[in-house]
ROTI-24730 format. One line per 3 residues: their letters; for each residue x negated, y, z negated of N, C-alpha, C, O, CB. Coordinates in steps of 0.2 Angstrom, whole numbers, plus 5000, padded with zeros to 4 digits. Glycine has a CB too. Layout:
// residues N
A> X,Y,Z,X,Y,Z,X,Y,Z,X,Y,Z,X,Y,Z  ... $
***
This chain:
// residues 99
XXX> 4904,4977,4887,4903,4983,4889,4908,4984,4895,4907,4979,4899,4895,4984,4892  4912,4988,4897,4914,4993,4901,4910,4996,4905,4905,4999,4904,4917,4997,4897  4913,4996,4911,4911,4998,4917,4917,5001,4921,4923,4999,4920,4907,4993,4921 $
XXX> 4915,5005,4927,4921,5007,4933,4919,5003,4938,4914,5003,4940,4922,5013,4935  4926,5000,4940,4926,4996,4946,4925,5002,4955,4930,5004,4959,4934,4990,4944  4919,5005,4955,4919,5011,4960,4920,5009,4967,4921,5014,4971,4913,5014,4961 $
XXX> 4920,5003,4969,4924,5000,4977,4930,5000,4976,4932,5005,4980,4924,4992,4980  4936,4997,4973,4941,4997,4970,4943,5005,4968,4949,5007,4972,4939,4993,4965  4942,5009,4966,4942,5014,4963,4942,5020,4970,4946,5024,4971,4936,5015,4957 $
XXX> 4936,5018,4976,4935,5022,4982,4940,5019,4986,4940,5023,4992,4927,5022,4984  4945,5013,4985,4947,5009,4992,4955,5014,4989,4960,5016,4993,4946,4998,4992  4955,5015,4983,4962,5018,4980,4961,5026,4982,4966,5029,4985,4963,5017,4970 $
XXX> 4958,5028,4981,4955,5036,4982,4958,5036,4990,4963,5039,4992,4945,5038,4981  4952,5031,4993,4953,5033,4999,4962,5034,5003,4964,5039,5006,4950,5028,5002  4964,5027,5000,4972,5028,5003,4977,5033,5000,4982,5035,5002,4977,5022,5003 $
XXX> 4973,5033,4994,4979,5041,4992,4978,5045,4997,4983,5047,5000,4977,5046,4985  4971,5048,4998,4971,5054,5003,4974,5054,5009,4976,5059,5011,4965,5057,5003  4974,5049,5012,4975,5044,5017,4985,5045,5017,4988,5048,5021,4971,5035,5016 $
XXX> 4987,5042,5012,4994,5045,5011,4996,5051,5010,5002,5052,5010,4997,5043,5006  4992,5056,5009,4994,5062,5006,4992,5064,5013,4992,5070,5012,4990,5066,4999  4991,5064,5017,4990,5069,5024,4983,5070,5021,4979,5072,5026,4996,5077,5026 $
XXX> 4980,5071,5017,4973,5076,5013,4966,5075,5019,4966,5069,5022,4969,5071,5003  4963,5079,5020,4954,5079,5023,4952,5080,5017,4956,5080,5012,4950,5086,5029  4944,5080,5017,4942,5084,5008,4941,5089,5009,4940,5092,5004,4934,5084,5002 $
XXX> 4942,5094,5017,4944,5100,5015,4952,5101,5012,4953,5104,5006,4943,5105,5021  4956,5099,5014,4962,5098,5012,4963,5097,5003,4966,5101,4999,4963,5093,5015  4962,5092,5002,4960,5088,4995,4957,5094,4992,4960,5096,4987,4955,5082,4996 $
XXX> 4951,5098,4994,4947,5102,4989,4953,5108,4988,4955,5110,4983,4938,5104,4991  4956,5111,4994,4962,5116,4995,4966,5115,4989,4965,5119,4985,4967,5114,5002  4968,5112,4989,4975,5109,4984,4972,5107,4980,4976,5109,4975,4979,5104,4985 $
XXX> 4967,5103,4977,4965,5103,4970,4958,5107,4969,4952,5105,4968,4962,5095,4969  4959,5115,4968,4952,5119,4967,4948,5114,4962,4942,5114,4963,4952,5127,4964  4949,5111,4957,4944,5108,4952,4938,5104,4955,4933,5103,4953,4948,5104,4945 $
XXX> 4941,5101,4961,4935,5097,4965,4932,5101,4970,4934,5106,4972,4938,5090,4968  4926,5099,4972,4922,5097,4979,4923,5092,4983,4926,5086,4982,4917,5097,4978  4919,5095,4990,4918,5090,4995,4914,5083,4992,4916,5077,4994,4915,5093,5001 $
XXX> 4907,5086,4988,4904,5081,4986,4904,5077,4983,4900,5072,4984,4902,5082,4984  4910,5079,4978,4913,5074,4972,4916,5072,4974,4917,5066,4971,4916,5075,4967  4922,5071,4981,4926,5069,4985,4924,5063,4987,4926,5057,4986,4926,5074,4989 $
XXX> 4918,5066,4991,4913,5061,4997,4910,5054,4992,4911,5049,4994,4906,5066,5001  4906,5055,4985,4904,5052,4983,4911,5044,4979,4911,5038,4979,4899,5056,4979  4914,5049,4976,4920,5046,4976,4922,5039,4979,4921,5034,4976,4924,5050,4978 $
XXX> 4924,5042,4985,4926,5040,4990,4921,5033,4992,4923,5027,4993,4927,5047,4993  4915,5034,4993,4908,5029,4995,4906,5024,4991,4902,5019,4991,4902,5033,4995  4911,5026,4986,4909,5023,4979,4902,5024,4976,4900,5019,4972,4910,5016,4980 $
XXX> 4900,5028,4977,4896,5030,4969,4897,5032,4965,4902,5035,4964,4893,5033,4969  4891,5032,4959,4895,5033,4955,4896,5041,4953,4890,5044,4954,4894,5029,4951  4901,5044,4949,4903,5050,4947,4901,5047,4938,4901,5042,4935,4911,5052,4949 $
XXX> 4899,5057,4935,4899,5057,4928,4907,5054,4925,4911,5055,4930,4897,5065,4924  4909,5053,4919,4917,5049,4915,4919,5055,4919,4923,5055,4924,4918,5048,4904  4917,5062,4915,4920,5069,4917,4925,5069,4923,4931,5070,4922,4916,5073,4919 $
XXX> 4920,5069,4929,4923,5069,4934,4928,5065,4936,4934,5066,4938,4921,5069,4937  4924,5056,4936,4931,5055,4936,4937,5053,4933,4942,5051,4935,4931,5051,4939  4936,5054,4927,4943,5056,4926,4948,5062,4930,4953,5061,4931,4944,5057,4918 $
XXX> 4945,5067,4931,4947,5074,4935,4948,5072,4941,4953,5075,4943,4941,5080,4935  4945,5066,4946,4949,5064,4951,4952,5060,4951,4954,5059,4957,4947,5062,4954  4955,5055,4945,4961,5052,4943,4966,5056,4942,4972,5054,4945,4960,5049,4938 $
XXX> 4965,5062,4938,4971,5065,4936,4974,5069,4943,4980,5070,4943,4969,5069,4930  4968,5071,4948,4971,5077,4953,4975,5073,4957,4981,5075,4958,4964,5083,4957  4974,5067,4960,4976,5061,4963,4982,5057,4962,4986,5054,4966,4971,5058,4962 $
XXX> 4980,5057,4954,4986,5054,4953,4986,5045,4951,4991,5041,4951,4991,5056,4959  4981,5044,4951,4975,5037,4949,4976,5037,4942,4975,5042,4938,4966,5038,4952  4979,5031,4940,4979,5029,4933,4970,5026,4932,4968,5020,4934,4985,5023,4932 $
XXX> 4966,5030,4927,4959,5028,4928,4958,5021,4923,4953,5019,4923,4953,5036,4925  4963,5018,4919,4962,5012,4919,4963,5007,4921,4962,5001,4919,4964,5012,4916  4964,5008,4928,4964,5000,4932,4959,4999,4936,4957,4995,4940,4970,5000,4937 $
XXX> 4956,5006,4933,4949,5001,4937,4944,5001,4931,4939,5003,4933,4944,5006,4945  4945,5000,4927,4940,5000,4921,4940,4991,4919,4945,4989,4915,4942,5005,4915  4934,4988,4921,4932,4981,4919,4928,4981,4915,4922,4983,4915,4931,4976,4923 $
XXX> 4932,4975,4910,4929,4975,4902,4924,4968,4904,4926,4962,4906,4936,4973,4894  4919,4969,4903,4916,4963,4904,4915,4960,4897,4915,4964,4893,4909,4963,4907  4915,4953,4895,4913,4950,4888,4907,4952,4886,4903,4953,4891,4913,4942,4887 $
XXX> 4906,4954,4880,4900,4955,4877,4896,4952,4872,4899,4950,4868,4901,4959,4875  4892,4952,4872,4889,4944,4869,4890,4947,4861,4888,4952,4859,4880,4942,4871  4892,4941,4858,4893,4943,4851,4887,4940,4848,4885,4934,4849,4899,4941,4848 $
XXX> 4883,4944,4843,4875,4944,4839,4878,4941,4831,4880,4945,4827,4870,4952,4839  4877,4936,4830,4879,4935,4821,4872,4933,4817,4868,4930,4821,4885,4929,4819  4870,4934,4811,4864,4937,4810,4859,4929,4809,4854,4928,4807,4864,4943,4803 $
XXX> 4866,4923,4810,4862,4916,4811,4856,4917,4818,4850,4916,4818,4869,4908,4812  4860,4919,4825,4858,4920,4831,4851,4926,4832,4847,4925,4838,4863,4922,4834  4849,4930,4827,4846,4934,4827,4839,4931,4821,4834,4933,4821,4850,4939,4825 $
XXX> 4842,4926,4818,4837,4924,4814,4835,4919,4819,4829,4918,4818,4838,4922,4808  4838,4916,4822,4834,4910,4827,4831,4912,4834,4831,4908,4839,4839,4904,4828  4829,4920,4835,4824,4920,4840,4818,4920,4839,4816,4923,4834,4823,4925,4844 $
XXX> 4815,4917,4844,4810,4916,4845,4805,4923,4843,4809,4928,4844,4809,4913,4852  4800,4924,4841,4795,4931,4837,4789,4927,4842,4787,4921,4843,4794,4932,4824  4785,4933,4845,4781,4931,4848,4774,4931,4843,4776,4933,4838,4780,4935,4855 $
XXX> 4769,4929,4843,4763,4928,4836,4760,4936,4839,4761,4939,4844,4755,4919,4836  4758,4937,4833,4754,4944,4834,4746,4941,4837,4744,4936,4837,4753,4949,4824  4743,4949,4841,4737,4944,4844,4730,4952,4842,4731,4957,4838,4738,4940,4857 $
XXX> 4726,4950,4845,4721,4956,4845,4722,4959,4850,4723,4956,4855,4715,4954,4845  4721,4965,4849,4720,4970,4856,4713,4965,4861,4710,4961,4859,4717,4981,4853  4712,4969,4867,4709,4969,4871,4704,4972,4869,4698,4971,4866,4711,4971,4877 $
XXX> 4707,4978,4870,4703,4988,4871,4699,4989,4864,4704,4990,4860,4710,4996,4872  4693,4990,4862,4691,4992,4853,4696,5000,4853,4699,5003,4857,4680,4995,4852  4696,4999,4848,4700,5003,4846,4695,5012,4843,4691,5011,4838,4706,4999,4840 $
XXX> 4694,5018,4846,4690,5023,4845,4692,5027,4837,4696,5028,4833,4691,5028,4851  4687,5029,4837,4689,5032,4830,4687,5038,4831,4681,5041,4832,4685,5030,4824  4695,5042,4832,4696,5049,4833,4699,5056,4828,4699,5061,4831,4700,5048,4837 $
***
């Protein structure tokens, strides 16, 4: 599974703007497609929809692949799936109503 690395991603944001002279009024000035909001969260590292941030990659100038980490994913082959454990079926508690 694929994730964004959003510290990483917020510590890059940050020095761009930081190099660019930018405030997020600034920043939003010059890039109308953004907000302060999307700015700020950005920036805090939280997280944004793909949408956006790719849109603050591209306004920025952030290659949005270097912050994307591929974690290993567990691979399932159908020997590993036949050998879990199945729990035994049991009786309810509750009678069941006849509705």
């Amino acid at each position: 599974m694929a994730e964004i690395e959003r510290k990483l991603f917020a510590a890059a944001l940050t020095a761009r703007l930081r190099e660019l002279g930018y405030s997020y009024g600034k920043a939003v000035e010059m890039w109308p497609a953004l907000n302060r909001a999307m700015l700020s969260r950005a920036c805090n590292g939280m997280e944004l929809s793909a949408g956006n941030y790719l849109l603050v990659c591209e306004m920025a100038g952030l290659d949005p692949y270097r912050f994307l980490k591929r974690e290993k994913q567990t691979r399932y082959t159908l020997k590993s799936i036949l050998n879990q454990t199945v729990t035994a079926g049991v009786s309810r508690e509750a009678r069941e109503t006849g509705r």
